[in-house]
C-alpha positions as CSV (number, residue, x, y, z in Angstrom):
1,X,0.0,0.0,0.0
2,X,2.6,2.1,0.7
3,X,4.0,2.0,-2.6
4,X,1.2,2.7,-4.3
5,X,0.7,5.8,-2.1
6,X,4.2,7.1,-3.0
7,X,3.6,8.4,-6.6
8,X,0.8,10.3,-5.5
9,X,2.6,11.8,-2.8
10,X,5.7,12.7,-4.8
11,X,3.2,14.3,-6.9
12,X,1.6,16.0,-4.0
13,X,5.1,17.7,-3.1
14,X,6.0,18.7,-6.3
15,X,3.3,20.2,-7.1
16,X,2.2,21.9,-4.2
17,X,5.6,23.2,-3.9
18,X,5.7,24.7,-6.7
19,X,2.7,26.4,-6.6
20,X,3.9,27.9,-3.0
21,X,6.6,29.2,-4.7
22,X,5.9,30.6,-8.1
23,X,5.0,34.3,-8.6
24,X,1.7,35.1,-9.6
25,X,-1.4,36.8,-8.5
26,X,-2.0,35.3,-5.7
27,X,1.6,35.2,-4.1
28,X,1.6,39.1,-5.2
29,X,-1.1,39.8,-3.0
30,X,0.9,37.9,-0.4
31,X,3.3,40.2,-0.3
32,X,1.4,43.6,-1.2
33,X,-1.0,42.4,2.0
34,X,2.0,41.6,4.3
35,X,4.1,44.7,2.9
36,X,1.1,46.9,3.6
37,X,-1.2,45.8,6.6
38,X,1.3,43.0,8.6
39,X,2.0,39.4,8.4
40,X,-1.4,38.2,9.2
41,X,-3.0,40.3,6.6
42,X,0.1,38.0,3.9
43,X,-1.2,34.4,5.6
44,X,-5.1,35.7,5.3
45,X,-4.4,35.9,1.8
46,X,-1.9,32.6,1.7
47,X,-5.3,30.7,2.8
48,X,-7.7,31.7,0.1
49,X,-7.0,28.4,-1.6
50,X,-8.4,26.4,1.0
51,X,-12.0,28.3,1.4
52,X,-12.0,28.5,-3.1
53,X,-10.6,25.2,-4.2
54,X,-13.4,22.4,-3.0
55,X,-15.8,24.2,-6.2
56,X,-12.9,23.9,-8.2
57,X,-11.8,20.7,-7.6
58,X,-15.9,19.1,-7.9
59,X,-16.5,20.9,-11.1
60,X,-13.4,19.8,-12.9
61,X,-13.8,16.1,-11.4
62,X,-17.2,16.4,-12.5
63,X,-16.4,17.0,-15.7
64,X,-13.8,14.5,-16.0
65,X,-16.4,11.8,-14.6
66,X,-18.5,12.9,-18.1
67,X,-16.1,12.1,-20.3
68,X,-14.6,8.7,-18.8
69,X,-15.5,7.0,-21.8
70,X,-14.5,9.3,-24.1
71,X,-10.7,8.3,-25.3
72,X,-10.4,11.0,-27.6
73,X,-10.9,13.7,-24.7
74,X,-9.3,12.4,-22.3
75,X,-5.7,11.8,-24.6
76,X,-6.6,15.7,-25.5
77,X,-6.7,16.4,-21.5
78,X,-3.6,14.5,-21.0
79,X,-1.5,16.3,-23.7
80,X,-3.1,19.6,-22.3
81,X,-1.9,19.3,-18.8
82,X,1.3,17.8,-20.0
83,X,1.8,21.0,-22.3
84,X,0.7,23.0,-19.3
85,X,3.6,21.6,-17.2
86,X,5.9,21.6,-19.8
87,X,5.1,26.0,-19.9
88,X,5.4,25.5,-16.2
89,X,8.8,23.7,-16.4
90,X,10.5,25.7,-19.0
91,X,9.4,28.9,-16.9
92,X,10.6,27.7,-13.8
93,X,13.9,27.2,-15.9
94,X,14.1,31.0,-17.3
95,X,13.3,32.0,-13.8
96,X,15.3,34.7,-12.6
97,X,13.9,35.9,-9.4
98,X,10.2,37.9,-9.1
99,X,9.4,41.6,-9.0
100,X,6.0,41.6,-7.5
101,X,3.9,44.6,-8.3
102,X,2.0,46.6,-5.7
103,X,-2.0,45.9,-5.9
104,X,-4.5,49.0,-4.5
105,X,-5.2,47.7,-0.8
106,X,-8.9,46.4,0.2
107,X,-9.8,43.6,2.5
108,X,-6.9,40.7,2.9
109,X,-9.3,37.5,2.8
110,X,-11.3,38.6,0.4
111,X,-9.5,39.5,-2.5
112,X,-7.0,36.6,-1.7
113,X,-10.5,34.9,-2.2
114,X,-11.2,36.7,-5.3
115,X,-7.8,36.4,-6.6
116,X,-7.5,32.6,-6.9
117,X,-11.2,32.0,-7.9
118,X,-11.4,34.2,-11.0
119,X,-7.0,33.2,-11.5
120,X,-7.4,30.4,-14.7
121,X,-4.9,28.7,-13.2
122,X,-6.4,26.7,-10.6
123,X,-8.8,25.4,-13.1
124,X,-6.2,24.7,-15.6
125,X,-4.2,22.8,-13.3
126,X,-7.1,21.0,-11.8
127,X,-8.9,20.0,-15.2
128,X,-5.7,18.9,-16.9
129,X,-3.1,17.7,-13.8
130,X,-5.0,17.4,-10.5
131,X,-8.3,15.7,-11.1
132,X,-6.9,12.9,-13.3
133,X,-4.3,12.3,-10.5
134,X,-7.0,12.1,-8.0
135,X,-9.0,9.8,-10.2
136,X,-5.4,7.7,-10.7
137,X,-5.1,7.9,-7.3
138,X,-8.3,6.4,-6.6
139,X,-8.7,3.8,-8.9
140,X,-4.8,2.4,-7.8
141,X,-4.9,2.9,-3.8
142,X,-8.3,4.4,-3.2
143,X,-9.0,7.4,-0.8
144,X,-6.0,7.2,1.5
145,X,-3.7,7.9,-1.7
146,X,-6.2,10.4,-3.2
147,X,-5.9,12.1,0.9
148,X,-2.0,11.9,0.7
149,X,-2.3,14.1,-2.7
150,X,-4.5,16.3,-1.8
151,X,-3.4,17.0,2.0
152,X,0.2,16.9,0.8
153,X,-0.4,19.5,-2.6
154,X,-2.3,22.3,0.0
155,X,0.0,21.9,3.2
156,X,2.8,22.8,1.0
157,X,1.0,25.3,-1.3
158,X,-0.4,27.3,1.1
159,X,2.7,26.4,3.9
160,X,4.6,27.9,1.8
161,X,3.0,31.0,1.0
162,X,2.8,31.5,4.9
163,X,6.2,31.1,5.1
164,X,6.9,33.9,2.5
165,X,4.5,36.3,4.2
166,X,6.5,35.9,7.3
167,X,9.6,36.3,5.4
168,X,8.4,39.2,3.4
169,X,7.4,40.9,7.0
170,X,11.5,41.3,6.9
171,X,11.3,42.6,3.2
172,X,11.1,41.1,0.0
173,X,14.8,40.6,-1.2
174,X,13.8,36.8,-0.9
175,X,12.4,36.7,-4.3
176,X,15.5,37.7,-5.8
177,X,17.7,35.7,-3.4
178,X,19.9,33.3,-5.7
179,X,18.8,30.3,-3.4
180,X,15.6,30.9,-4.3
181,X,15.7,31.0,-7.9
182,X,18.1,28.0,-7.8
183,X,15.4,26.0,-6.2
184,X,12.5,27.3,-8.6
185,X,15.0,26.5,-11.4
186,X,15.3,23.1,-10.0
187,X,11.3,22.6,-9.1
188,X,11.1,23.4,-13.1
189,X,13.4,20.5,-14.2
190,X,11.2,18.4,-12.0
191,X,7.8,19.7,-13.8
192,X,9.6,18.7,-17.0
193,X,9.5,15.2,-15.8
194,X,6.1,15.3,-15.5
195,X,5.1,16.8,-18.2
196,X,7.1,13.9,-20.1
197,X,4.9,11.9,-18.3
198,X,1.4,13.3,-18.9
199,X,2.6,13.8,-22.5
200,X,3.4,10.2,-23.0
201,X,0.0,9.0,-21.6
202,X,-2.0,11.5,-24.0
203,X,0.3,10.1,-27.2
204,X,-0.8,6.2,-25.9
205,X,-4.4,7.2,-25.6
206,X,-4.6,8.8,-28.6
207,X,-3.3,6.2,-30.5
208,X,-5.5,4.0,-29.0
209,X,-8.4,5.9,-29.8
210,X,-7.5,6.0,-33.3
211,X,-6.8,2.2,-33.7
212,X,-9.6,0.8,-31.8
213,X,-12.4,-0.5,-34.2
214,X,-15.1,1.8,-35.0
């Protein structure tokens, strides 16, 4: 069992690292909110994923669930979260440390809340990377591997962004620290990997699709 937990897991960490760590809107607001109003203003923001992502997560699963027989769309899902990772990888390559841009200031929660729900890229990395790992997860180890992706993806995810908000309390010279771009360089080699893999498994499906009878 244990074994069979362990790719899911891997996964977990990988990915929820490097969404902790990557610039983008939400990790912006992190540090405008912790730059402007305090550190607890930066880790109300750090925990809009958890109160926006359960909609996310059903909807896209949902939709996955609907197309289960369909071959066709599921190899086009595969090669579009493998191509997503792939963008993910080769920018985590290029990375060269993050100049976050000030937002106007309004309530922390909220537009953390805001930000992430109406950001694409929760969807896009749900619909195309995360539900089919939870369904994968599921059908080889059932929930407990489908818990140890998901518990492991958000406790580093938003950990992380925590962390930085407490960091950025100190100033935010971190994101252009060369230890930190080594290891978002590094987390993008990783992503590469995995888009390898998702890219291979929508290449086999679509084949398969196309030489199945009728």
């Amino acid at each position: 069992m244990a074994m069979n937990i362990l790719p899911f897991l891997s996964a977990g960490l990988l990915f929820g690292l490097s969404g902790g760590l990557a610039p983008g809107p939400l990790l912006a607001l992190v540090a405008h909110e912790t730059l402007r109003h305090g550190v607890r203003a930066g880790i109300a923001v750090a925990l809009a994923p958890l109160l926006t992502d359960a909609p996310i997560i059903l909807a896209t699963l949902w939709l996955l669930k609907s197309l289960a027989e369909q071959n066709v769309a599921l190899a086009i899902l595969s090669l579009s979260g493998g191509s997503y990772l792939l963008w993910l990888g080769l920018d985590g390559l290029r990375f060269q440390g993050a100049d976050l841009a000030p937002n106007s200031p309004a309530g922390s929660l909220r537009r953390g809340v805001m930000a992430n729900f109406l950001n694409p890229n929760p969807w896009l990395f749900w619909l195309t990377v995360g539900a089919p790992t939870i369904v994968e997860a599921w059908q080889g180890a059932g929930g407990v591997a489908v818990g140890a992706f998901v518990a492991t993806f958000y406790i580093l995810l938003v950990g992380f962004k925590i962390t930085l908000a407490l960091v950025l309390g100190k100033g935010r010279r971190i994101l252009r620290d060369k230890g930190y771009i080594i290891l978002m360089r590094g987390l993008g080699l990783l992503l590469l990997v995995y888009a390898l893999l998702f890219l291979s498994e929508g290449g086999w499906r679509l084949l398969a699709a196309f030489a199945s009878p009728g």
